[in-house]
N, C-alpha and C positions, 0 to 999 in steps of 0.2 A: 157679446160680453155683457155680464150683468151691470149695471151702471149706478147703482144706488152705494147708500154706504153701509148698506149690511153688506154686501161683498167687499166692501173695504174693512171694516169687521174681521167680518168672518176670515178673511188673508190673514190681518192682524194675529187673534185670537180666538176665541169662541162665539165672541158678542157678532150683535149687527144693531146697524139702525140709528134714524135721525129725522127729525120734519117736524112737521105738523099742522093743524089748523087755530082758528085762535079762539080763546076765553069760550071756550065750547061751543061755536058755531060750526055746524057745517055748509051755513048757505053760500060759501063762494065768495069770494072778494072785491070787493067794486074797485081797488088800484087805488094809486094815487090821486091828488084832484087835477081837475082837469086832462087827466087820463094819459101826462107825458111822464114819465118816469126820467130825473135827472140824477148824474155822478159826477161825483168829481176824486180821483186816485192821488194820492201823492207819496213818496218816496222821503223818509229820513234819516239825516245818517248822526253817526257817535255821536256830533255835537246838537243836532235836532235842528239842523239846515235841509229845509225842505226843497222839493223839485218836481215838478208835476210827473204824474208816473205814465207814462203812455203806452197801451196793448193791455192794461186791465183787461180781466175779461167779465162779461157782465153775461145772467143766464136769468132769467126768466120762466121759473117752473108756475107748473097747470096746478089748481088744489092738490091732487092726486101726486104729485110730485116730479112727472114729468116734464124735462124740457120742452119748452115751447118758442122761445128764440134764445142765441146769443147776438151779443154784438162788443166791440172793445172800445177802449177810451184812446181819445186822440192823442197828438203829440202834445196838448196842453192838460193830460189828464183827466180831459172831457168827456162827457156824451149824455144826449138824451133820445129818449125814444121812445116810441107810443106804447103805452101800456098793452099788450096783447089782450083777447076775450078770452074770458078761464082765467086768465094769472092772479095768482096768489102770491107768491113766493119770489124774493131775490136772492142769488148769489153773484157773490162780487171774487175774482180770481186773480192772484197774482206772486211775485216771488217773494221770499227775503233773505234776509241771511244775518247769522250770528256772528259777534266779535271776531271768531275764529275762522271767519270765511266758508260756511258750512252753509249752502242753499237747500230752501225746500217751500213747497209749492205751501201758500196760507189762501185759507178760503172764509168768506166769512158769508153767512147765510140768514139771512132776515123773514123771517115765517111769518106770512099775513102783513107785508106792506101794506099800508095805507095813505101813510104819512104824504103829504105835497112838497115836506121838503128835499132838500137836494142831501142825498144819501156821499157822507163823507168819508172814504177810506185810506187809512196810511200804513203802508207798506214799509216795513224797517228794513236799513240796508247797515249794519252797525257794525261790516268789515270796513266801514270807507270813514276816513278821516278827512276831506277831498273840502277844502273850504275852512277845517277848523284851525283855532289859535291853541297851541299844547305847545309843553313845556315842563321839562323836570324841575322839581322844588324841592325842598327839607324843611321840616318843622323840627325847629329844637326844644327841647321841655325840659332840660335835664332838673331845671332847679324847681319847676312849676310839680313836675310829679315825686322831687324828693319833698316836697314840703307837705302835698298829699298824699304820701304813700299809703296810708290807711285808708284811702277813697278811693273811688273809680272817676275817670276824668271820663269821656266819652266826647268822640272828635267825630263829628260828622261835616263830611264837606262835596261838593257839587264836582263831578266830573261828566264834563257834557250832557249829556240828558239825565245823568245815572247819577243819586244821589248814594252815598254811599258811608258807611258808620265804620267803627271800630274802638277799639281801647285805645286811648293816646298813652304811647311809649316815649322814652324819653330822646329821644332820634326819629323820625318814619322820615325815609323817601319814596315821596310820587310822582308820577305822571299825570298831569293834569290838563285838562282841555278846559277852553271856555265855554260858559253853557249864556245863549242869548243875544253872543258877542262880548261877553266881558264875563270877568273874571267873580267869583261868590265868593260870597263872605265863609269863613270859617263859622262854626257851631258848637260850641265849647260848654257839657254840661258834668258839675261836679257833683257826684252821689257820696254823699257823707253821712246820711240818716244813719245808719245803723254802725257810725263810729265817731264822728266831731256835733255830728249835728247837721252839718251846713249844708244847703243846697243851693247851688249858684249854678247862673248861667250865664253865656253871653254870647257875644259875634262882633265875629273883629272881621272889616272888611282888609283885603286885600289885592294889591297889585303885582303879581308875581313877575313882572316884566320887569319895572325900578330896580325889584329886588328881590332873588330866586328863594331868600333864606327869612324862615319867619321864626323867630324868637320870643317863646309866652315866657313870659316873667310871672313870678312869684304872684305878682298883681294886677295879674289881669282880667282879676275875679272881684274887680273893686266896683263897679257900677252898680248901684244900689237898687236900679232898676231890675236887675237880673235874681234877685234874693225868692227860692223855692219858698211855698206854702203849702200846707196839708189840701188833699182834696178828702171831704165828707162823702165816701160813694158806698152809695149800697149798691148791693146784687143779690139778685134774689138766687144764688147757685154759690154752692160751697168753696170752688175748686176754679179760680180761677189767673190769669193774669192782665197788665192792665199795662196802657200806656197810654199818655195825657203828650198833647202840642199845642200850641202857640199857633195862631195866623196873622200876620201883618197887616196893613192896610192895603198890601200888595195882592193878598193873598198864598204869600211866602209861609211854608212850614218852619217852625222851628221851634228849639228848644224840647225834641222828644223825652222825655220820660218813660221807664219803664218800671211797675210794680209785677207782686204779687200778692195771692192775696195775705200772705203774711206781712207785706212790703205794701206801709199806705204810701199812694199815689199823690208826689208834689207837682205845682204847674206856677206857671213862671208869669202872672197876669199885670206885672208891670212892663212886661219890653214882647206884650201884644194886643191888637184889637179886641180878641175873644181869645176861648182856650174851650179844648174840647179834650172827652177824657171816653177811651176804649175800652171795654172790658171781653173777653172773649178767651175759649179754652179748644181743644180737640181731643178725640178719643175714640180709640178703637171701635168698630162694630162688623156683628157678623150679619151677613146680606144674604143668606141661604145658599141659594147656586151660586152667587156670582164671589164666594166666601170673603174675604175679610176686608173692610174696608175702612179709608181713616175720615174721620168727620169734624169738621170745626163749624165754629160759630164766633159772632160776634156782633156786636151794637156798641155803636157810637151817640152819644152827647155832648150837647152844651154845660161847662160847667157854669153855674148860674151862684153868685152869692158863697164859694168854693166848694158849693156842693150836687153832688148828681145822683139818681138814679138810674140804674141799668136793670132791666127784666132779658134775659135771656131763655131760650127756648128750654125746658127741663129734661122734657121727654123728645128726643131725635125720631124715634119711629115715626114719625106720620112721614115726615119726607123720608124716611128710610125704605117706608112701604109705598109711598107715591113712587119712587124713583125705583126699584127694582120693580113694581108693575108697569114703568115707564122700559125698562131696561128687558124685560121678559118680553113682550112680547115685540121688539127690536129682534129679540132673538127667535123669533117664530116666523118675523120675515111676514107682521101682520101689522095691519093699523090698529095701535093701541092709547086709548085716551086713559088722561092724567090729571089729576089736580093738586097742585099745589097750593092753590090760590086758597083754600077755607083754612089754613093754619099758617095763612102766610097774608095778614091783613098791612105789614108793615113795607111790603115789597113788590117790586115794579115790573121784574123781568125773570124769564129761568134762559139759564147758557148752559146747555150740554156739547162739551167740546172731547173730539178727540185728537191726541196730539204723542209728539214723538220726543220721550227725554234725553233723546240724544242728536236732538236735529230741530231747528226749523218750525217743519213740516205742522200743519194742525187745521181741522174742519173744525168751526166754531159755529155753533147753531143757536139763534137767538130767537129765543121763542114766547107771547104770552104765558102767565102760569099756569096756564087752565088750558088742553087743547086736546088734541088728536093727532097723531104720529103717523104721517102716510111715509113711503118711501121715497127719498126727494132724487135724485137724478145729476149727474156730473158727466163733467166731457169723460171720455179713456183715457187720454194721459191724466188728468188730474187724480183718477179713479187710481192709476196704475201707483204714483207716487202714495197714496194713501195703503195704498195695499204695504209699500214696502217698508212701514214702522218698523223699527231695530229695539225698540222700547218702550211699547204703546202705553198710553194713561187715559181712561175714561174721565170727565171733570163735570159733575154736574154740581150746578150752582147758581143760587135764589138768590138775589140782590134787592135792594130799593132805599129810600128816604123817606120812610111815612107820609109820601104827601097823599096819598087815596088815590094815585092816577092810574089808567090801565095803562096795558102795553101802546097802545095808540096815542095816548094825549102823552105820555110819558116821553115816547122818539121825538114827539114834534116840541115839545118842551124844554128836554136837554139842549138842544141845539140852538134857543133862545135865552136859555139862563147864564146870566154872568158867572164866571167859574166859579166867583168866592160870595155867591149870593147865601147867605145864613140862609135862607127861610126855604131853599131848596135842596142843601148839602148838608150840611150839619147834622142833622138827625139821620145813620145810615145804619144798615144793618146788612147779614149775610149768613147767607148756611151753605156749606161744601162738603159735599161726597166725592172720594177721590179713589177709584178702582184701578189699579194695575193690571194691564190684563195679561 
């Protein structure tokens, strides 16, 4: 049986193909340091109570893309192992499953390890509630959205891992879990620009245990601290939209914002640390053989003094044409090199993932921007589950934070930066090609 993911592919749809080498070398990979290769698996569920995950499976591909060992993680989600001679390449293998109880095999594959550190993988299991705090509640608004009827209130609030938005009605009942072990503050933002004027926001913490029933009153928009301001943002692209949040000292989102570019962007800089403001749009494009495809973009900022600049990409063809030269010759079942990295000075990694919109199921492939495409290699059963997409989706896509790092100081770097470190996160940016196949 052929064992690569052009035959996973090819079962799927038309396409094939995945790998690579890195930042344009072809000399081979010295491994990790000191030449042991460490994992660690773990298992999360609805509320993000973790559990060590044990029988990961762990593969170790040659440059060339062939297997060269496996081996799985213990009953604590362990393992290390010596680096093999030739290896390039890791996959890490294991299950998940969706709300709705729907398993299917996730694969996540790292092109050109080098890193020494201990490679982290979590496995979502988000049918199991097994450990969480839930409980049905009501928010009552009646009098809070008669008095704003001409405005839009926007209710964002935390259920288990999943943060979750909508228009606040004058009734809603939810289901709500704890996310951390306790219970999240509600997130209350009132859009009145384009009828009162006013922009408010706030957060009311809650205990839904005391008391299942939350009642916003008329004035719960009285904190002075929560009062919207104009953001000053340019962009250099005609046609876009935007959204501005808040970070705490915690590094807690909050207070989203959402413009367009008719709709200037408010942001809420007394009840946060910083505030940072999105600008980013999508748009049709046609990719020759592989025909139509949808495209976004975006770049984030600090707003500084209430004001920011955003430069985003103008013309999309250069990755339009890196990625379907990436995508052609996947389909030729050849090794095909690619560069993204000369029109992509602001970003760190490329993820060409193929996955299934009706399931699970998905090979994620994390690669320098710059490499060479060999055909990487998978057990048979994994191979087989990937063959049987029901709604396959191609997803290539360029990430980073302007910091100048390559794929290599970037892995070993993530893994030492505090999540809410300004000087590494804040400035971020992305471009997605998203083919149906």
């Amino acid at each position: 049986m052929d064992k690569t993911i052009y035959s996973a592919l090819l079962a799927a749809t038309a396409l094939v193909g995945c790998g690579g080498s890195s930042d344009g070398s072809d000399s081979g990979n010295p491994g990790p340091a000191e030449g042991v290769l460490h994992v660690e698996t773990t298992s999360y569920n609805y509320c993000g109570i973790e559990s060590p995950m044990a029988g990961a499976e762990v593969v170790i591909h040659h440059l060339d893309g062939r297997i060269l060992s496996t081996a799985k993680t213990d009953s604590e989600g362990q393992l290390s192992l010596s680096w093999p001679q030739g290896g390039a390449h890791v996959s890490l293998i294991g299950e998940g499953t969706d709300q709705d109880g729907s398993a299917g095999t996730l694969v996540q594959t790292f092109v050109d390890w080098r890193s020494g550190d201990t490679i982290e993988r979590y496995f979502p299991n988000m049918a199991s509630k097994a450990g969480c705090h839930c409980r049905d509640v009501t928010i009552e608004a009646n009098d809070l959205v008669s008095k704003y009827w001409d405005s839009e209130i926007r209710l964002t609030y935390q259920n288990g891992i999943f943060s979750q938005a909508q228009r606040l009605s004058e009734r809603q009942q939810l289901n709500l879990c704890q996310s951390e072990g306790q219970w999240q503050p509600i997130d209350l933002v009132l859009d009145g620009a384009n009828s009162t004027g006013e922009v408010l926001a706030t957060l009311i913490e809650v205990d839904w245990d005391s008391n299942p029933t939350l009642v916003l009153a008329p004035e719960v928009f009285a904190d002075a601290s929560g009062v919207g301001e104009r953001v000053t943002l340019t962009v250099n692209v005609p046609d876009y939209n935007t959204m501005t949040f808040g970070l705490t000292a915690d590094g807690e989102r909050v207070h989203r914002y959402y413009g367009r570019t008719w709709k200037e962007p408010y942001y809420f800089p007394g009840s946060s640390t910083r505030s940072l403001v999105s600008a980013y749009s999508h748009d049709y494009l046609d990719a020759a053989e592989f025909g139509g495809v949808t495209y976004f973009h975006l770049e984030r900022e600090r707003i500084e003094e209430g004001a920011a600049t955003i430069v985003l990409p103008e013309d999309p063809s250069p990755f339009l044409n890196e990625s379907v030269k990436l995508l052609r010759g996947m389909t030729e079942d050849a090794a095909s090199s690619y560069d993204f990295k000369h029109f992509s000075p602001g970003k760190n990694l490329a993820l060409v993932t193929l996955y299934d919109q009706a399931g699970p199921t998905m090979w994620q492939v994390e690669a320098p921007l710059k490499g060479t495409v060999p055909a990487l290699e998978l057990p048979d059963a994994v191979m087989h589950s990937l063959e049987q997409l029901s709604a396959p989706m191609l997803e290539v896509f360029l990430y980073g934070y302007n910091n100048g790092l390559n794929a290599h100081d970037y892995r070993s770097e993530i893994r030492k930066s505090e999540p809410n470190d300004p000087s590494f996160f804040d400035r971020y940016e992305y471009q997605i090609l998203l083919l149906p196949l």
